[in-house]
N, C-alpha and C positions, 0 to 999 in steps of 0.2 A: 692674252697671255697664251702663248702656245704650251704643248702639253709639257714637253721638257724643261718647262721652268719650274715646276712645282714638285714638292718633295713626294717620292713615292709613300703609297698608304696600301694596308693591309687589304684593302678594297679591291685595288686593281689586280689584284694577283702578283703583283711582284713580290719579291722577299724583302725585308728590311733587317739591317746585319745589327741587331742589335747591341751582340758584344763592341760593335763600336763605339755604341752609344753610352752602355754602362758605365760608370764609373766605380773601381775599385771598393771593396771595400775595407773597412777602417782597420785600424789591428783591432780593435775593442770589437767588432762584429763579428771578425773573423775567430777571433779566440772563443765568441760567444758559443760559436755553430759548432766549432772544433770539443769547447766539452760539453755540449748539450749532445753531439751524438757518442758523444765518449760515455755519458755519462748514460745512454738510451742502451750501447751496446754494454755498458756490465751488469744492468739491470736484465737486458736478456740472456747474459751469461751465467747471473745468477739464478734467476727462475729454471734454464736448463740445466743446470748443475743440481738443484731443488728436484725437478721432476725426474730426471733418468741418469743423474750421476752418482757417485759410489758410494752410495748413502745407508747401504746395508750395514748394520753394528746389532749385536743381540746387546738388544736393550736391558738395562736393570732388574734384577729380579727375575729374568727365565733361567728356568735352569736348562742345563746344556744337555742331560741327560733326561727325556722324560720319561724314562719306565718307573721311578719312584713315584710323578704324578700322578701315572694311570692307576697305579698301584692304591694308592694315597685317595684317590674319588671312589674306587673301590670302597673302602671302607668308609668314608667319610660319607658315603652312600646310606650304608649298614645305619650310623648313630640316625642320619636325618629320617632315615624311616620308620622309629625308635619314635624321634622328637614328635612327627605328624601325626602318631596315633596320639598323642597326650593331647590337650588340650592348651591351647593359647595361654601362658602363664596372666597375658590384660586380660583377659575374659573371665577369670576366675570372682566366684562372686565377693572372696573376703580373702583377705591377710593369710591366713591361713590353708587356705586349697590354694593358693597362691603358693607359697613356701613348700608346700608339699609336690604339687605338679612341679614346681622349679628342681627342689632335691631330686625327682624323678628323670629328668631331662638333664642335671647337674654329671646324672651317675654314668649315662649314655658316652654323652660327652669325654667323661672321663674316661670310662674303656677306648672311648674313638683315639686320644690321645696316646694309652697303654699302646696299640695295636701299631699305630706310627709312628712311635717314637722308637718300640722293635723292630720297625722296617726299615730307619731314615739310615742313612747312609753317617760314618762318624764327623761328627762337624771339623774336624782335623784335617777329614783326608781328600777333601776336596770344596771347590769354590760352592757346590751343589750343598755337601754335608755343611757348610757353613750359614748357609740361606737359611738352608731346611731346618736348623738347630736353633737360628733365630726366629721361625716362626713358629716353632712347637714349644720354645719360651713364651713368644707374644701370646700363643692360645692359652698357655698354664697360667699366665699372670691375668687376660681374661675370663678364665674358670677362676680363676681367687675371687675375681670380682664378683662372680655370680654365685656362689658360694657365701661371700660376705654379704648379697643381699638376701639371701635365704635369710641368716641370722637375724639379720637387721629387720627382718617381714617380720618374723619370730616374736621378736621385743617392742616394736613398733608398727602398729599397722598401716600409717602412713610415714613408714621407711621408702626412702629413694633409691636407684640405683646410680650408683656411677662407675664410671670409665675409666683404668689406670689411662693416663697423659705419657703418650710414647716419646712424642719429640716437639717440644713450642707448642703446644697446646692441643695436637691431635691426639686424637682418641686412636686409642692400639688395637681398635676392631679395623680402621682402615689398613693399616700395612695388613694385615691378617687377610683384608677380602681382597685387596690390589695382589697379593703373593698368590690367594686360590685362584681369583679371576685369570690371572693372567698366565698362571700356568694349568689351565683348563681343569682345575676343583670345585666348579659350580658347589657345588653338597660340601666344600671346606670352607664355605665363608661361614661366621658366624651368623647366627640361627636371629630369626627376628620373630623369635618368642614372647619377647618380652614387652613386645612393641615401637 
């Protein structure tokens, strides 16, 4: 067999034109590849829209103005350092120096409230005064609570506390500590006195 009768191979060095050899592919193959990368480029379009697109929005709950905040840790400062010289309302040996430490940090508390609720801005006159006036409600209806368990220690020594239920079953100490947390009140979340 002389050398020209045999099909060239990748061996020899020569090239072999394989698009001649390929055969087409199907519509069903072709349509396969066409949305598999359709479907690879929106997925990178969405992660780069995700990572560096215009995704800035002030989120729920900041307020737009924070001088009231700063204002607002200021004092909220003042009660929690009021609260830390008392004693641990768990720790108290009976019912009663329970109730008593409790009205003592109760009374704190409530001046912290007096002090900002003089400062907040009117809940009418802006998106801020409207926040603001929702959660110095949320704190007064958690000072009721603690307030009603004073009494309750009072008449019962194994009285419980509870939580007014702000919305489906959360507790109205969270909006309170998500609204300090978030607009930098560390010393306005409610106080974990109680344990």
């Amino acid at each position: 067999m002389a050398p020209s009768d045999h099909a060239p191979d990748a061996s020899d060095g020569s090239e072999v034109d394989e698009s001649a050899e390929a055969e087409p592919l199907s519509f069903g193959r072709r349509t396969a590849r066409v949305l598999a990368a359709a479907v690879m480029l929106c997925i990178a379009v969405l992660w780069a829209y995700t990572l560096w697109g215009p995704t800035k929005k002030t989120p729920p709950g900041l307020l737009a103005d924070p001088s009231w905040a700063v204002q607002a840790q200021a004092t909220c400062t003042r009660a929690a350092a009021i609260l830390d010289e008392l004693p641990a309302a768990y720790t108290a040996p009976d019912a009663p120096a329970r109730a008593r430490t409790l009205a003592q940090a109760n009374e704190a508390l409530r001046s912290m409230l007096v002090d900002l609720s003089a400062s907040a801005p009117a809940a009418d006159s802006s998106n801020d005064g409207r926040m603001i006036g929702e959660w110095l409600t949320d704190w007064r209806t958690y000072l009721g609570d603690r307030d009603r368990y004073v009494t309750a220690l009072e008449a019962d020594p194994d009285a419980r506390f509870f939580v007014t239920e702000k919305v489906k079953g959360q507790q109205i100490t969270k909006p309170i500590d998500f609204f300090a947390t978030y607009n930098d009140m560390p010393n306005c979340v409610t106080p974990g006195d109680l344990g």
